[in-house]
N, C-alpha and C positions, 0 to 999 in steps of 0.2 A: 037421178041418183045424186046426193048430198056428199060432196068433198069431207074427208072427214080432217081434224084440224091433227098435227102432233103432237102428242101427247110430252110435255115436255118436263114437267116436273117427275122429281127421284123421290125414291122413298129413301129417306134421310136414315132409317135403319141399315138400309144394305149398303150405302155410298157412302162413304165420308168424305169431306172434303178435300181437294187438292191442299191446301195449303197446311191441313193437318198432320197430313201422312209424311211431307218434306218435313216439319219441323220433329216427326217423332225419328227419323230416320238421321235427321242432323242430330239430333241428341246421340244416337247410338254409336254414329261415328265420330263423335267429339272425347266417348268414353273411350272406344276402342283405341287411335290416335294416344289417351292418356295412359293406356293399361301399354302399349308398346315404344312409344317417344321415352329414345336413351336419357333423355330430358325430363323425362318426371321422376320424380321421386331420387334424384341425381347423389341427395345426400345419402340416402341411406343405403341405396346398392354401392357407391364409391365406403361406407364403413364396413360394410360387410365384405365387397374383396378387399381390403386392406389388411381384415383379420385373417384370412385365407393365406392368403401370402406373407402374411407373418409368421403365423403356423407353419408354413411350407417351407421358411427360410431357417425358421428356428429349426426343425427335424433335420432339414439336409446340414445344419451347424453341428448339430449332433453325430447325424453320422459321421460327419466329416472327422471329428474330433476323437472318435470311436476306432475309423482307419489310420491318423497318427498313431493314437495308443499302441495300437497291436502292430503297426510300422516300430515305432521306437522299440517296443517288446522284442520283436523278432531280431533287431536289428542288434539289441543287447545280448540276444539268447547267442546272434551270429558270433559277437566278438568273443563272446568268452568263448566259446566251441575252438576259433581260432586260436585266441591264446592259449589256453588248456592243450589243445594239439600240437602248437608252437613248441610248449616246456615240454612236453612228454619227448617230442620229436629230438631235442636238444638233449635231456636227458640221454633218450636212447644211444646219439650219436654221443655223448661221452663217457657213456657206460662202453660203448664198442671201440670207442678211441683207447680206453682204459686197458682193458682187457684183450685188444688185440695183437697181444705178446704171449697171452698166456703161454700156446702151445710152441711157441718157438722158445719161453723163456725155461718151459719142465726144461726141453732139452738140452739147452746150456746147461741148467745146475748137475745134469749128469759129469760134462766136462770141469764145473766149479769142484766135484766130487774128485775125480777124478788128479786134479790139481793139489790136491791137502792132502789124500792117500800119497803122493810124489812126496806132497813137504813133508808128513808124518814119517816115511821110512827111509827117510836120508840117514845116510851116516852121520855126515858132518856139512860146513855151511862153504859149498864149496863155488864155483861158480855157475854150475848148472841149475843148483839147487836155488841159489839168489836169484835165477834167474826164472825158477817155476813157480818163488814168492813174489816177484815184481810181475811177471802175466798173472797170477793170482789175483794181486791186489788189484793192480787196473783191469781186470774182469769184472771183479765187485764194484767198480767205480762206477763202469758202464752200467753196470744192474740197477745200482743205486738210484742212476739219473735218470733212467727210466722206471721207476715206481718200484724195483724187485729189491726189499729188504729182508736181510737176514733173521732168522729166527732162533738165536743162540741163547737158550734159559737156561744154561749151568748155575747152580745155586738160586733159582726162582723156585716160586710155589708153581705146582703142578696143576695145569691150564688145558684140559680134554679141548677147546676148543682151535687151542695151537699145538699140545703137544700127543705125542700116540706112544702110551707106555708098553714096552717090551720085556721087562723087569724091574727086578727089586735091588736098588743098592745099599746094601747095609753096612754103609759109613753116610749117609745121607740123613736127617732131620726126618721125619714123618711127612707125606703132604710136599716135599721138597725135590725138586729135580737134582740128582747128583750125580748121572753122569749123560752124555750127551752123545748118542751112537752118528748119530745123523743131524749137522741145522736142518732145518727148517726153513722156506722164505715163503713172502707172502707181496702177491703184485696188488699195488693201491689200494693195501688196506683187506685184500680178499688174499686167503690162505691157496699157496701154490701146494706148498707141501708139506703135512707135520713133521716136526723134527720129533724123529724116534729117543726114548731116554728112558733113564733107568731111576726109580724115583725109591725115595725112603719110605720106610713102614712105621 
């Protein structure tokens, strides 16, 4: 029996070379390496996040600018609310400061009434009677200086808003108050009470 030799040669179709197969394989990772190294292409991914976070800084500038606004708004809408509430508040407290006599000042003017009916049926001017026109007058003082004025239109034109006619006096001008049953007064400007009167035709 004859040794047989091995058979040692390739067929060059099915085998390729060792050194072919490294250098196509170093190619492949020389590309890969460049599609991932933070280092390639360095300029143009560093312009494009630049523009990213420009855009990002510029929107959040905006909103930001957006929550001033409606901060100042609110904050403008707050104060006048306050002040607005402030005057009303001040108002109210000196319309009640104003007015809080009214119901004790009717009832004086019954006693002011009361007073002039005395001086009116006196005799004569005797010491009592001087003495029910001095509590008289410094009654009216006190009224006075706290806002309660007199409302005496003898010889005025006839005024439905101060005065409340009861009749006709015919010795009086037309339109004319001529005679005066009842004053009248009136606390800071607001009517306590019409003075009753007797007007011409």
């Amino acid at each position: 029996m004859s040794e047989q030799t091995p058979n040692h040669e390739f067929d060059t179709q099915d085998h390729q070379p060792a050194h072919s197969n490294v250098e196509r394989d170093s190619s492949v990772l020389e590309e890969t390496i460049d599609e991932f190294d933070p280092k390639a292409n360095n300029g143009e991914h560093e312009t494009i996040k630049n523009d990213v976070d420009l855009q990002a800084f510029e929107a959040r500038i905006a909103e930001l600018e957006g929550e001033v606004k409606q901060a100042k708004e609110h904050t403008a809408r707050a104060n006048a609310e306050a002040y607005n509430a402030q005057k009303r508040m001040e108002q109210e407290a000196d319309k009640s400061k104003k007015f809080a006599l009214q119901k004790f000042a009717k009832e004086l003017l019954e006693v002011v009434d009361n007073l002039e009916r005395a001086i009116d049926s006196a005799d004569g001017e005797d010491a009592v009677t001087e003495g029910v026109r001095l509590t008289h007058k410094a009654l009216l003082n006190v009224l006075s200086k706290n806002g309660i004025d007199v409302v005496d239109p003898k010889g005025e034109t006839f005024n439905a808003d101060l005065h409340e006619a009861v009749g006709i006096d015919p010795n009086a001008e037309a339109n004319v108050v001529g005679t005066v049953l009842q004053k009248g007064y009136s606390l800071n400007g607001r009517l306590l009470r019409p003075a009753l009167v007797q007007v011409g035709q």
